[in-house]
N, C-alpha and C positions, 0 to 999 in steps of 0.2 A: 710977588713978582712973576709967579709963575702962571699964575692966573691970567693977568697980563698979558705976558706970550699966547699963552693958548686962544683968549677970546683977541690978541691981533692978527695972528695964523687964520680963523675960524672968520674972523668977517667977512673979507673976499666972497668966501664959499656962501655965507645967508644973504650977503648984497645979490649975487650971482642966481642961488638959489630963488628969490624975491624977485627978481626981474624975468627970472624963467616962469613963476607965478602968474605975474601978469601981461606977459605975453599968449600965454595961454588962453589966459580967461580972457582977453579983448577977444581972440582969437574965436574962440567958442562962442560971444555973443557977438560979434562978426556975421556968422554963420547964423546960429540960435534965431538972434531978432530980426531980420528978413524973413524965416520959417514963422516967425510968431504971429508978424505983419499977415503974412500971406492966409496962412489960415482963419485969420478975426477977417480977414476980406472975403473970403469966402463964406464963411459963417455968418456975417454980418445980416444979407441979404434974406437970408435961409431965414432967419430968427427973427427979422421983422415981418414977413411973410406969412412965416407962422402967429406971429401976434395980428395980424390983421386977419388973418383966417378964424382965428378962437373969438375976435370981436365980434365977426360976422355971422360965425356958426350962432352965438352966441345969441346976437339980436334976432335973428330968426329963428330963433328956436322960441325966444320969450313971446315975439309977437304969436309964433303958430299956435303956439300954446294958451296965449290968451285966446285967441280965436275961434280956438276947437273948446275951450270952456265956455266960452261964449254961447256958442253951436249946440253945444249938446243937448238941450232941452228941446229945443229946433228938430224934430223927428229922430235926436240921436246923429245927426251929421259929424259933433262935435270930436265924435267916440273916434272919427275914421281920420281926422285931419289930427288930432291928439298926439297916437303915438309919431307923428313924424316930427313935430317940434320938439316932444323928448328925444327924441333919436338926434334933432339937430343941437339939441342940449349938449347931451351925450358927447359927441361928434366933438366939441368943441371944449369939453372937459377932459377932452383924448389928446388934444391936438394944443393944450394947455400942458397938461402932465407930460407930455413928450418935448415940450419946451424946457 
């Protein structure tokens, strides 16, 4: 019986308790999920910018690169156009990883 009293005493206070709970937390993702929005908005841009820059770097680096392998039996021209398709390799394995 006495158990009884004490958990009818005590509900009030976890109903109470419970509702101060989720007042809070609407409260915090209230706030929170505009902050979330807002920053995937900004990021959004950035991050597919950066994927088309690494495709770019990318395909220009393969075709230079073929080209200069191509070239190089060619007086050695191949030697001087080479490292810049690896550099735009590079570039774009940079610009990848910082993704």
């Amino acid at each position: 019986m006495l158990d009884f009293l004490i958990g009818v005493i005590k509900l009030p206070f976890l109903l109470l308790a419970w509702l101060i709970k989720a007042v809070i937390v609407s409260v915090v993702w209230l706030v929170k999920l505009p902050l979330i929005l807002l920053v995937w908005l900004i990021k959004l841009p950035l991050a597919l910018t950066a994927v088309v820059l690494a495709a770019v770097f990318g395909l220009l680096g393969v075709v230079i690169s073929l080209v200069g392998v191509g070239l190089t039996p060619v007086l050695g021209v191949g030697l001087l156009i080479l490292p810049i398709g690896l550099a735009l390799l590079l570039l774009s394995w940079l610009v990848a990883k910082l993704l």
